[in-house]
Every structure is written in C-alpha cells, then in structure tokens.
C-alpha positions as CSV (number, residue, x, y, z in Angstrom):
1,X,16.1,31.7,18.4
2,X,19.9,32.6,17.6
3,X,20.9,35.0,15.0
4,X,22.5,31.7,13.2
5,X,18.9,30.1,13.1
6,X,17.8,33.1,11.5
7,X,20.8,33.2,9.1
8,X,19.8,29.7,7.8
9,X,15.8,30.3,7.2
10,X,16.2,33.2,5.4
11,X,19.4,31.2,3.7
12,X,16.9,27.9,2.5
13,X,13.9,30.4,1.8
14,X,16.6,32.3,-1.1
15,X,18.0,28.9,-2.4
16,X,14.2,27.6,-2.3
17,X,12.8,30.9,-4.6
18,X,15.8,30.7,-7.0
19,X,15.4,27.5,-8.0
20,X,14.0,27.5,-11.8
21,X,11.0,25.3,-11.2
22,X,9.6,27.6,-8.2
23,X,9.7,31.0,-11.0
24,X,9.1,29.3,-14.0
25,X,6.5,31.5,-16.1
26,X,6.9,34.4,-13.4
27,X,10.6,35.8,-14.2
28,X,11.5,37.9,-16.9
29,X,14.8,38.2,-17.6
30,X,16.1,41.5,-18.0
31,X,18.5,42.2,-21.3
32,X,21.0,44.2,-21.7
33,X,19.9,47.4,-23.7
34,X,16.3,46.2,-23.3
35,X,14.1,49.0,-21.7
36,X,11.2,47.2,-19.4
37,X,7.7,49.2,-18.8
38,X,7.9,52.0,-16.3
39,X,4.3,52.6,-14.2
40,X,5.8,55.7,-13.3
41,X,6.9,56.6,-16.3
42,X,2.9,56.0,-17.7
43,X,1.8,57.8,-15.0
44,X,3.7,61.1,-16.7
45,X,2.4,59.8,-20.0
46,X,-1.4,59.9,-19.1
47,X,-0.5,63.7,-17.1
48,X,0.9,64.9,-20.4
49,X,-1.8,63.5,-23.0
50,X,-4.3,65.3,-20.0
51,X,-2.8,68.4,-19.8
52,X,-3.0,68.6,-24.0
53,X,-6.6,67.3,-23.9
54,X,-7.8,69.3,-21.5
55,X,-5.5,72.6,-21.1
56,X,-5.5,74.2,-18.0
57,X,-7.1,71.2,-15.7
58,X,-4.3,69.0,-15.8
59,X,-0.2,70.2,-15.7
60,X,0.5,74.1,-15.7
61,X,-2.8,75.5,-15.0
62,X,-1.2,79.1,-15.2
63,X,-1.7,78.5,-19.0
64,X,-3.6,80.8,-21.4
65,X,-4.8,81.5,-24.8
66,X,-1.7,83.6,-25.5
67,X,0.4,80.4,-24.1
68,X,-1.7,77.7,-24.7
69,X,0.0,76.8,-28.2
70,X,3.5,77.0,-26.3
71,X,2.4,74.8,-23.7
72,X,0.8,72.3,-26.0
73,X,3.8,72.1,-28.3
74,X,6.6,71.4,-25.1
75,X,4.0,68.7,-23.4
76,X,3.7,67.2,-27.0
77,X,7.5,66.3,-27.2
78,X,7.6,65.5,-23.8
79,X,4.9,62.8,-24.8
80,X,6.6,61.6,-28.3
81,X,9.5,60.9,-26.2
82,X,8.5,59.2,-23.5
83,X,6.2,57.2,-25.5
84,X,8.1,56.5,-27.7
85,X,10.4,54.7,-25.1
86,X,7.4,53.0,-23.7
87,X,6.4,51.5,-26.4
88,X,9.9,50.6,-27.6
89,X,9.4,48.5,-23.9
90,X,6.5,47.1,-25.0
91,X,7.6,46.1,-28.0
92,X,10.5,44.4,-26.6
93,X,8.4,42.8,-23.5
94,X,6.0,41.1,-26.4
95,X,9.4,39.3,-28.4
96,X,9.9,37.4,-25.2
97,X,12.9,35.1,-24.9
98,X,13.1,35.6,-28.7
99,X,13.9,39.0,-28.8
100,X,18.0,40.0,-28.2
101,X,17.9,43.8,-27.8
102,X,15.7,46.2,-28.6
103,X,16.4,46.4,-32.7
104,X,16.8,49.2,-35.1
105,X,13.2,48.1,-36.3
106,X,11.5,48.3,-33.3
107,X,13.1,51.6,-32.4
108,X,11.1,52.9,-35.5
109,X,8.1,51.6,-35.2
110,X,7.6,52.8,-31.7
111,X,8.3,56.4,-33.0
112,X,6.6,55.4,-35.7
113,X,3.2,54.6,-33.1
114,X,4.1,57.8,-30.8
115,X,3.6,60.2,-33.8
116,X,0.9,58.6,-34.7
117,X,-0.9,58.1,-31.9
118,X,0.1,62.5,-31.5
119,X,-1.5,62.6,-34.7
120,X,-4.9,61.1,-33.2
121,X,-5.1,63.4,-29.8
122,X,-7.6,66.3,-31.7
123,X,-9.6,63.1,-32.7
124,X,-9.2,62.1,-29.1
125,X,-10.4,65.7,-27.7
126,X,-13.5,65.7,-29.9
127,X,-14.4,62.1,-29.0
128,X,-13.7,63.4,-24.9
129,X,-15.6,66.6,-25.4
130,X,-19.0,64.4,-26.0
131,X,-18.0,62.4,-22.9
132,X,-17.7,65.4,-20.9
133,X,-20.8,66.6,-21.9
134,X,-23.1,63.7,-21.3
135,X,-21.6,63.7,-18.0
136,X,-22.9,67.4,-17.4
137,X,-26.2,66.9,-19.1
138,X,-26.7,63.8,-17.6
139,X,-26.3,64.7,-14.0
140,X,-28.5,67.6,-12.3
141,X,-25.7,67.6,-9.7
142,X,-23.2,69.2,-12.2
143,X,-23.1,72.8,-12.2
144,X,-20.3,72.9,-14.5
145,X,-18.3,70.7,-17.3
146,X,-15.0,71.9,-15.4
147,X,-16.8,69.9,-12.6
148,X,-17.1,66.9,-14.6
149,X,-13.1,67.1,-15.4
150,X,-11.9,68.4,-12.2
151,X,-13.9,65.9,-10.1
152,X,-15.6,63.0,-12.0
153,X,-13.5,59.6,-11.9
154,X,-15.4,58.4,-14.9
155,X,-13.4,61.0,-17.0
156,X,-10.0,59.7,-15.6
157,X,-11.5,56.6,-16.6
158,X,-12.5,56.9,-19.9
159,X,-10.0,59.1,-20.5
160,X,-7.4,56.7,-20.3
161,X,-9.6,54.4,-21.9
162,X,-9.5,56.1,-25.0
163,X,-5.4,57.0,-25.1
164,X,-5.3,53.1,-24.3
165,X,-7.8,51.7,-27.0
166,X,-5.7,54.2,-29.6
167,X,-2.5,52.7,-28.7
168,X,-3.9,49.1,-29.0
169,X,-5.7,50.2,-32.3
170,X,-2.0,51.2,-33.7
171,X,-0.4,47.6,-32.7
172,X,0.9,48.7,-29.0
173,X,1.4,45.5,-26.9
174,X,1.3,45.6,-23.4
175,X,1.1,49.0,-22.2
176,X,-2.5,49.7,-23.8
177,X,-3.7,47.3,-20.5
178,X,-1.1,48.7,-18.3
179,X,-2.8,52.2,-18.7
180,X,-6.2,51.2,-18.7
181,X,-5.6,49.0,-15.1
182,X,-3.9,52.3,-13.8
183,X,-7.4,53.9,-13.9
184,X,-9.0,51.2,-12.5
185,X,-6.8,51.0,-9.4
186,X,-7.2,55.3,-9.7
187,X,-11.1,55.3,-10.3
188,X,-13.0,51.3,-9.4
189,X,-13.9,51.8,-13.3
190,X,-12.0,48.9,-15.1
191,X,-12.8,49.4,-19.0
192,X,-10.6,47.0,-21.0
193,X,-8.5,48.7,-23.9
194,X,-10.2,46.8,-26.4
195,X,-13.7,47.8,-26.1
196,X,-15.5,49.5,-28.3
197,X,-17.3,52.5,-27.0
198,X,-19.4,55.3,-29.2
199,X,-19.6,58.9,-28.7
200,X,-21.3,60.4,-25.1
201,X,-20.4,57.4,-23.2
202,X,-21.1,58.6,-19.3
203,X,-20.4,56.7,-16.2
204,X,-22.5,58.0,-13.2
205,X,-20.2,57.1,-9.7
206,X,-18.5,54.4,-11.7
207,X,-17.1,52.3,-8.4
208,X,-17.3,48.6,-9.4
209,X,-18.0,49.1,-13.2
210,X,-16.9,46.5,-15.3
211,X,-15.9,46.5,-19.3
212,X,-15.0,43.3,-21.2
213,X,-12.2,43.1,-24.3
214,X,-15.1,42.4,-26.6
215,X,-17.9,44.6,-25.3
216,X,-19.3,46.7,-27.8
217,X,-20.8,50.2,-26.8
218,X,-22.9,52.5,-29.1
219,X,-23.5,56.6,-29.1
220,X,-25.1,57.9,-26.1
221,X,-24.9,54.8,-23.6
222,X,-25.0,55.6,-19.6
223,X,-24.1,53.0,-17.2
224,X,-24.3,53.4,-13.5
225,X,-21.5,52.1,-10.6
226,X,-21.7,48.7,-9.7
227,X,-22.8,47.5,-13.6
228,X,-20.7,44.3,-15.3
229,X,-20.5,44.2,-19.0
230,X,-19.2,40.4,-18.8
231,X,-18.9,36.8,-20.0
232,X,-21.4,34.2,-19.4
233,X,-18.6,31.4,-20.1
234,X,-15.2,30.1,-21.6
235,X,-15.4,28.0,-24.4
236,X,-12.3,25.6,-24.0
237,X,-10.1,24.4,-26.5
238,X,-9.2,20.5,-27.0
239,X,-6.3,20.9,-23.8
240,X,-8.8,22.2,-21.8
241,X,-7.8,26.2,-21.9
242,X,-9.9,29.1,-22.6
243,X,-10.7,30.1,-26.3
244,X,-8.7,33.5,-26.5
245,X,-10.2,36.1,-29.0
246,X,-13.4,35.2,-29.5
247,X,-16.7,37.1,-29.0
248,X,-17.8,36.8,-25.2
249,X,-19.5,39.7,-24.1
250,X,-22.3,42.0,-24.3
251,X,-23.3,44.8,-27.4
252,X,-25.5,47.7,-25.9
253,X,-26.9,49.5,-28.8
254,X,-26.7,53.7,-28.8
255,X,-29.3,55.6,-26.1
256,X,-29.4,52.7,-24.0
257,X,-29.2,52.8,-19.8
258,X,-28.2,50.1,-17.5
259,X,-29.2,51.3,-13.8
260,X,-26.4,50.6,-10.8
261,X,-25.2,46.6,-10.4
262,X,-26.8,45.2,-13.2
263,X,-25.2,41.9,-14.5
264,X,-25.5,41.7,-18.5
265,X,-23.1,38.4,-19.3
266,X,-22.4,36.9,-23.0
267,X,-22.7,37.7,-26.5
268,X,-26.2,39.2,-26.6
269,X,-27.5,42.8,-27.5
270,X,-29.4,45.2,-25.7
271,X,-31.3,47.0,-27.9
272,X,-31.6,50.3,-29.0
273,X,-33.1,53.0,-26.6
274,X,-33.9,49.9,-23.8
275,X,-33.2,50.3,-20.3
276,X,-32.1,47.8,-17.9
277,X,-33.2,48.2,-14.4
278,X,-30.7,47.5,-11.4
279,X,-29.9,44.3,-9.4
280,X,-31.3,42.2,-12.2
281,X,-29.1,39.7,-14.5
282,X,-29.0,39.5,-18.3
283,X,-27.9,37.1,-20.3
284,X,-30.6,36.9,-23.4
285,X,-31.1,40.0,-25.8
286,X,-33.1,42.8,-24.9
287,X,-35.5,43.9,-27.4
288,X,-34.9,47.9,-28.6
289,X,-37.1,50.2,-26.3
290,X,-38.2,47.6,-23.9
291,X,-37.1,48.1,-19.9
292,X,-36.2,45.3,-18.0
293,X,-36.9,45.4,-14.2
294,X,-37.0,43.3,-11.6
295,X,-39.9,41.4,-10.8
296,X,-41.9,42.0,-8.2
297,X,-42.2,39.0,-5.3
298,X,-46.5,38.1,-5.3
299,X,-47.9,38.0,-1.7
C-alpha cells in the first residue's frame, strides 16, 4: 500500500472521530482559565497528606522530632496549595457547559475546602492510628506497626479512603473518586469515597476487595481479599435508568468478620459480632453473633 493510501485512512479515520455525533457525551471542552484535574498532581497530593500523617514513612524520611514541626508546616502549604487548585478543578469540571471560567466564588470556596479539609488531618491521624493498629493486632505475621505502613496496601487503601471520604464530606466533586480509584489501581482495594467506615477497619491482603457508595461499616470490622460489599439490583426509574442515590448495599455492624471472597449484596445487615465464612453469598440479614458457612455437600 502507497504512502498516499495511508495518507487517506488515517485522513477519513480524523474527519470520522471529529464529527459531533461520534464524541457526543465523551468531550469536554477545555476553557480558557479553567484548570482540569491533574492525576499527577493528586498523586503529590496523597504523598503530602502521607508524609503529614505518618512522618518519617512517606516524603523526607531524614525527619525528626527536632524537625518534625518544620517539615509538617512546609508539606502543609504545599497541600493547601495544590488542593486548593484541585478542587478549584473540580469545582469547575462539576458546572459543565454552564460554567465560563473558574469564578471569584469558586476560587474561595476551594480554599475555603483545602483549609478545612487541613483542619481535619489530626482527626484523620487518630482515625488512621486505629487502622494501623488492627492491622498489627490482627495479623500474627506483623512484627511491627511500621510494617503495617511500610508494606500493607490496605493502609494505602484506606488511607486514601479517608482523605477522599473527607473531601466528599466537605462538598468536593469529582476528585474524592479520582483519589479513591488511584488506590484501587495502586492496591486491588476499591473502597468508594462515600462509604461509611468506623474506627479499626483492617483489610487482610485486600486484592479484589470491593466497597459500595452506600455501604455502611461499623468499629472493629475485618474483611479479607477477594470480599464484595455490593448491590443485589438497580431499581429503574420510569425511562428505564438506574435510581441514583438510594440505599443499595450492605451495613456490617462493629466486631464483625467476613472471610476471603465472600459476596454480601443489598441493603441488609450483618449483625453485630457475626462472622461470615468464605465463598458463600449473602443477600438476607445476618443475625448478631451467628457465623455463616458454607454448607456441607451430604454423601
């Protein structure tokens, strides 16, 4: 084939692709003075909120107790600043074809959200600190909670979790899920931002675990890899489409275990202090300290 044939397929293939009916719903158009959302720039976001939560693990690990205020105070308006920027994105990536420019409003509020969300990050440590520790406790092959936060993906995971379901909490579009799928891609755990998960939440492996929007997780809850927290089914509107916002998935009450690929779909509760055994699905309530196993095959 001639360099001319070539010249005229990859001619009809551009003139096909910009043709409004072939992008329509899939192009955003870019405007001038309107920042877009930068996966990079989230990926220094999540380093920085790290390296504050747990100094010394993440970013300058040469820091000390005689530096360790100094650190934290240049990495914290490092963060207000480039969060502030990302969420001014996000802002302006929510108003749509609406929105002309980022405005003077939305360049407030999302400094607004940044310090707020800076306000939130000893909360944040605390809530971490009980995550890392039912990690260690939970796992004989731990010899140390620097262990847990060097090594474990769960705490990358949840982690970024809770900076996500903060942002979300404060009215941040779009880049709450953004962070949250960056540690799924990083980790297999996919936790969606609006969960709602206790205190001493542990993951053990974590490859393939799966948390719905409306999940709700108490105090003290372990999962294993391979476990689904997910929706039986979509109630449909009168066009056809899924009901958005509703309740659709499960509430696991505090001290409660769910062993490696279990399936535990709908709006049902698992009860306080019961255990769900592995390979088995769930979709009616489980009584509080019951344990639900597979059953055995009779001979």
């Amino acid at each position: 084939m001639s360099p001319l044939n070539f010249t005229h397929i990859l001619t009809q293939a551009v003139d096909e692709l910009s043709e409004s009916e072939s992008y329509q719903g899939l192009f955003h158009q870019h405007k001038d003075g309107e920042p877009l959302p930068s996966a990079r720039v989230l990926c220094d976001i999540i380093e920085l909120a790290r390296s504050i939560l747990f100094p010394g693990y993440y970013g300058n690990s040469t820091v000390n107790s005689r530096t360790l205020k100094y650190h934290i105070g240049v990495n914290t308006e490092k963060l207000f600043d480039l969060l502030s920027e990302q969420i001014l994105a996000g802002l302006c990536f929510e108003g749509g074809d609406d929105c002309h420019g980022c405005t003077t409003k939305q360049r407030e509020d999302a400094s607004r959200m940044a310090a707020k969300f800076i306000s939130r990050l000893p909360y944040l440590r605390k809530k971490l600190a009980t995550d890392v520790e039912a990690a260690y406790n939970g796992d004989p092959a731990a010899h140390s909670f620097g262990e847990v936060i060097f090594c474990y993906p769960a705490i990358k995971a949840i982690s970024n979790y809770r900076i996500a379901h903060e942002l979300l909490l404060l009215g941040v579009p779009l880049i709450p899920r953004i962070i949250t799928e960056m540690a799924h891609s990083e980790t297999g755990i996919d936790i969606h931002p609006a969960a709602e998960i206790g205190d001493h939440f542990a993951i053990d492996h974590g490859t393939g675990v799966v948390i719905g929007a409306t999940s709700i997780i108490g105090n003290n809850v372990k999962l294993y890899q391979g476990v689904t927290l997910g929706a039986k089914s979509f109630p449909l509107d009168e066009e056809g489409k899924p009901i958005k916002g509703i309740p659709r998935h499960p509430i696991l009450e505090d001290n409660v275990i769910v062993y490696s690929n279990a399936t535990i779909l709908g709006r049902i509760t698992v009860g306080r202090d019961a255990t769900v055994g592995g390979n088995i699905w769930v979709t009616e309530d489980v009584p509080p300290r019951s344990r639900i196993v597979q059953t055995k095959a009779k001979k």
